[in-house]
C-alpha positions in Angstrom: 26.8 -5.3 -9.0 24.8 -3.3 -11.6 23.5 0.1 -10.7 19.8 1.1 -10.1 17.9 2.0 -12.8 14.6 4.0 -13.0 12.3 5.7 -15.1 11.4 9.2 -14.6 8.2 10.3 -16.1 8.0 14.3 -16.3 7.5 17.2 -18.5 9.1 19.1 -16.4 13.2 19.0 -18.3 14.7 21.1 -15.2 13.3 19.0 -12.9 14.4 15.9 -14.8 18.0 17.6 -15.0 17.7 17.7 -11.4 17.3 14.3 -10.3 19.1 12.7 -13.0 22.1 15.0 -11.9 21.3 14.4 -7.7 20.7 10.9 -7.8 24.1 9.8 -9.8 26.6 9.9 -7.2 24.5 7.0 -5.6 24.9 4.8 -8.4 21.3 5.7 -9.7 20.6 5.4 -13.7 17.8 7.5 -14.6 16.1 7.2 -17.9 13.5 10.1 -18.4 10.1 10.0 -20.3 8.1 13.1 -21.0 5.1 11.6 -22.2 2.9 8.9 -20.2 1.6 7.4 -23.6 5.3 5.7 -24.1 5.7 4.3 -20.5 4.4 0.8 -20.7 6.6 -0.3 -23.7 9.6 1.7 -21.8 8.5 -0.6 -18.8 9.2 -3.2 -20.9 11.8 -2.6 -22.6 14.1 -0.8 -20.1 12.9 -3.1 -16.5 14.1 -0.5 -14.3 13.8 -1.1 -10.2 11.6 1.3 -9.9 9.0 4.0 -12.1 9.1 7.4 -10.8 6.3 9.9 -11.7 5.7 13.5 -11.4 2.7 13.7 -9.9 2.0 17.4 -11.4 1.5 15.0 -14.5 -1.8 15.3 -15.9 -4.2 13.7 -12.9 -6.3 11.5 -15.2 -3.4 10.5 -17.6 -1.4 9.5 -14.6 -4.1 7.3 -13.0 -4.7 5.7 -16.5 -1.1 4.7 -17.0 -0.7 3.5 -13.1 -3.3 1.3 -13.8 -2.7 0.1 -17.2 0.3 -0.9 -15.5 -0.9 -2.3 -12.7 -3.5 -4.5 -14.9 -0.6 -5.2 -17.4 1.4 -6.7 -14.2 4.4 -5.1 -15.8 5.4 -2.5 -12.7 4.8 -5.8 -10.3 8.4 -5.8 -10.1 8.5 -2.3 -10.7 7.2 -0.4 -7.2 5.9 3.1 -8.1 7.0 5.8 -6.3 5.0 9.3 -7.1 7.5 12.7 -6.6 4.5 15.1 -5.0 4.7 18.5 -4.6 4.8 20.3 -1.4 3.1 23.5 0.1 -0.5 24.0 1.5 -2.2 24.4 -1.6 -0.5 21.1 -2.9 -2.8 17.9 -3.3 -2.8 15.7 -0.8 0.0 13.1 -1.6 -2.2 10.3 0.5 -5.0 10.6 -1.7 -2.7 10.8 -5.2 -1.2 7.5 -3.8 -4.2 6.3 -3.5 -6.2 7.1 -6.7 -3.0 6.2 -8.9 -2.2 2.8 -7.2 1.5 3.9 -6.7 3.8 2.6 -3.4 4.9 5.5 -2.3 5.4 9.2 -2.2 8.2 11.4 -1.8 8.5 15.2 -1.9 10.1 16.9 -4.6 12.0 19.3 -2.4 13.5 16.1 -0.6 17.1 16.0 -0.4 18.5 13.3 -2.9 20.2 11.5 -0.5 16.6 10.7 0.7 15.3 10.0 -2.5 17.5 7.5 -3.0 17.1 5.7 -0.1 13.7 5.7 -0.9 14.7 4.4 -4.0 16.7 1.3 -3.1 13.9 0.7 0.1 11.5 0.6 -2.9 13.8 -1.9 -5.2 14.5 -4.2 -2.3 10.7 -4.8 -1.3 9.2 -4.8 -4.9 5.5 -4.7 -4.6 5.9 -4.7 -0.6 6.9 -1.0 -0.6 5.1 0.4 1.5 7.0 1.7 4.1 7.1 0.3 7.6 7.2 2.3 10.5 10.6 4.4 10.9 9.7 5.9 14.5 12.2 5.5 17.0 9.6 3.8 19.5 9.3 1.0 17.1 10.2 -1.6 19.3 7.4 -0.7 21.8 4.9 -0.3 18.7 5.8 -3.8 18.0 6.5 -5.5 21.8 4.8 -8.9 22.2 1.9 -8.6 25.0 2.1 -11.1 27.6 -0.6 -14.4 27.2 -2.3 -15.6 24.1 -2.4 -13.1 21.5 -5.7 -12.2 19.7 -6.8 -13.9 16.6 -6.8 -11.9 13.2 -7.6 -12.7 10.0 -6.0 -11.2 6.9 -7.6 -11.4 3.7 -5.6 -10.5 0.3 -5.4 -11.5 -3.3 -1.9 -10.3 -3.3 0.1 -12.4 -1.7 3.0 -9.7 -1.2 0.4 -7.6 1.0 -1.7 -10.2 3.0 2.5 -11.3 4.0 3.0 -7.4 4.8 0.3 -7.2 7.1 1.1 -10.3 9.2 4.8 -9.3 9.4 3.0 -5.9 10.9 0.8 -7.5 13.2 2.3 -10.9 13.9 4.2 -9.6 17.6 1.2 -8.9 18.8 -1.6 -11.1 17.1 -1.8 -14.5 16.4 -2.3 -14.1 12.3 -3.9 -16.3 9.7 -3.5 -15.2 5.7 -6.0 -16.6 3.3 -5.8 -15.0 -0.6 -9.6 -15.0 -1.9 -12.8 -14.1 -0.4 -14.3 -17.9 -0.7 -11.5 -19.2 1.7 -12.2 -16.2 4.3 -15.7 -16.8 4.3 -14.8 -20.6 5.1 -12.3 -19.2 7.9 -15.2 -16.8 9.8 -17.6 -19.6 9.6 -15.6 -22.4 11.6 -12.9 -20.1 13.7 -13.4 -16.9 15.9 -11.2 -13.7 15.1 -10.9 -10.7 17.2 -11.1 -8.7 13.8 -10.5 -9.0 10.1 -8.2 -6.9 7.7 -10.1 -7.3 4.3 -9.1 -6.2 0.9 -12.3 -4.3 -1.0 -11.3 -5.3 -4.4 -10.7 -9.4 -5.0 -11.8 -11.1 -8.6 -14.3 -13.4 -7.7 -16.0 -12.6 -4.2 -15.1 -9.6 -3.1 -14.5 -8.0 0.0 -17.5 -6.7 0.2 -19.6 -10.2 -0.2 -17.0 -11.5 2.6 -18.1 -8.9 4.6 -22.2 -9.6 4.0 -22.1 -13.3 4.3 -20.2 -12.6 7.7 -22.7 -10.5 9.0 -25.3 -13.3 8.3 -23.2 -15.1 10.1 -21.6 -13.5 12.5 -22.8 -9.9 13.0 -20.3 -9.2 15.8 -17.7 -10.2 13.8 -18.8 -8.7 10.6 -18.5 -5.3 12.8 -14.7 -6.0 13.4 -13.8 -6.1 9.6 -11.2 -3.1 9.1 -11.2 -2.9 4.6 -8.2 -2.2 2.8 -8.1 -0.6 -0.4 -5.4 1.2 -3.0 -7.8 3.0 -4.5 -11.1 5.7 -4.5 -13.7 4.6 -3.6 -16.2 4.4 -6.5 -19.9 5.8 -6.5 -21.0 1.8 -5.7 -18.4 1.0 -3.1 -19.3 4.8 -1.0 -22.7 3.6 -1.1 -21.7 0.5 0.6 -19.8 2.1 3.1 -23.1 4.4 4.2 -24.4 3.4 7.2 -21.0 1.2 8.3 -19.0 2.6 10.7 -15.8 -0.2 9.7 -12.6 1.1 9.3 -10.8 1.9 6.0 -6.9 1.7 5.6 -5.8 3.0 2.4 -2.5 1.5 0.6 0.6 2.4 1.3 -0.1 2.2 4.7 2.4 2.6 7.7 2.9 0.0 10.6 2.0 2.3 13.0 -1.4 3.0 11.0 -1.9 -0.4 11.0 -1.3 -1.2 14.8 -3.7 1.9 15.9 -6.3 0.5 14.1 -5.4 -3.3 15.1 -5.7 -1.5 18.7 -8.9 0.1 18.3 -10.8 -2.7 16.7 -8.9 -6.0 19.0 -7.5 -4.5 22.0 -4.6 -6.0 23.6 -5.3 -6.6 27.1 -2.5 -4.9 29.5 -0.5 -7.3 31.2 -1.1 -8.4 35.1 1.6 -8.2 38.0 
């Protein structure tokens, strides 16, 4: 069995030492880059598991290239896993994920023995890296309610994530994936959902026309719709959200994130006797 091998984009050499040195004894390759410019033919040519960047890389360089490669389709096999620094005056690592489209984060002051299981998590799921719930309760975050589950409706372009979600939401929901926003429209027009988990940004009709031709439809309904996005909102899509009082779940997202919200918008009823 071949070992892992990644990418490490930094300009940081000590650090690069570092991790190159820390993450051998697990059978980890690490082939480091200092410049971003170089990373999509190194993608190519190397096809490591995974990309790791420093996210103390250049902000707007480092969205660019995440996105070049996310538009290229070259990291789809590829999960991107952003090293973020730590301390209180350190960027939120939510909102880098965010912004650059990565899968995960990971401290940089993190043990290497966690960094590489976060690693091989990431090379195992691909593009479904984002990681599930690791609490010790997980078996009551996930526990079937007794009778017939609510209906919900998951709406993705991305195949990998509208699968996620149901896998985090099927033990306690009765869960229908459709992958463009013509097909959901169909679905909220014939069947009745408890609530919807839409992605924002679709080609074609996007989440947000889902949502408007619901609420023509349906108002209630149209109020259930929880969005899902892996990016910033741009200046068009915060003026959409003005006035709505839907939920937003930014990618990567935990299970437990995406029960509470399940919870707040389709409540389980508690079970009787």
């Amino acid at each position: 069995m071949r070992p892992l091998r990644l990418i490490f984009a930094t300009q940081q050499p000590a650090l690069a030492d570092l991790i190159e040195r820390g993450l051998a004894p697990f059978g980890i390759q690490t082939s480091r880059h200092d410049s971003l410019l170089g990373l999509y033919p190194a993608v190519l040519k190397e096809e490591p598991d995974v990309v790791v960047l420093d996210a103390e890389l250049p902000r707007l360089a480092l969205e660019a290239a995440v996105r070049f490669l996310r538009t290229k389709g070259a990291s789809r096999r590829q999960p991107i896993l952003l090293l973020v620094p730590s301390g209180d005056d350190a960027p939120d690592p939510g909102l880098l994920v965010a912004s650059c489209q990565a899968d995960d984060f990971i401290e940089r002051t993190a043990e290497h023995s966690k960094l590489a299981r976060t690693i091989r998590r990431l090379a195992r799921t691909g593009t479904n890296a984002f990681e599930e719930a690791t609490d010790p309760n997980i078996a009551r975050l996930t526990s079937q309610s007794d009778g017939a589950k609510p209906s919900i409706l998951v709406v993705d372009d991305d195949a990998s994530i509208g699968q996620l979600l149901k896998r985090m939401l099927d033990a306690r929901y009765d869960v229908s994936v459709v992958a463009d926003g013509k097909a959901a429209i169909a679905e909220c027009a014939t069947r009745e959902f408890a609530a919807v988990f839409c992605d924002l940004m679709m080609p074609g009709v996007s989440g947000a026309d889902v949502y408007r031709a619901v609420r023509v439809m349906k108002q209630p309904l149209a109020d259930r719709f929880i969005f899902v996005t892996a990016h910033a909102l741009d200046a068009a899509e915060v003026e959409f959200f003005m006035g709505l009082s839907n939920h937003v779940v930014h990618k990567p997202f935990s299970l437990r994130e995406i029960l509470s919200v399940a919870g707040k918008v389709a409540p389980i009823a508690a079970p009787t006797g």
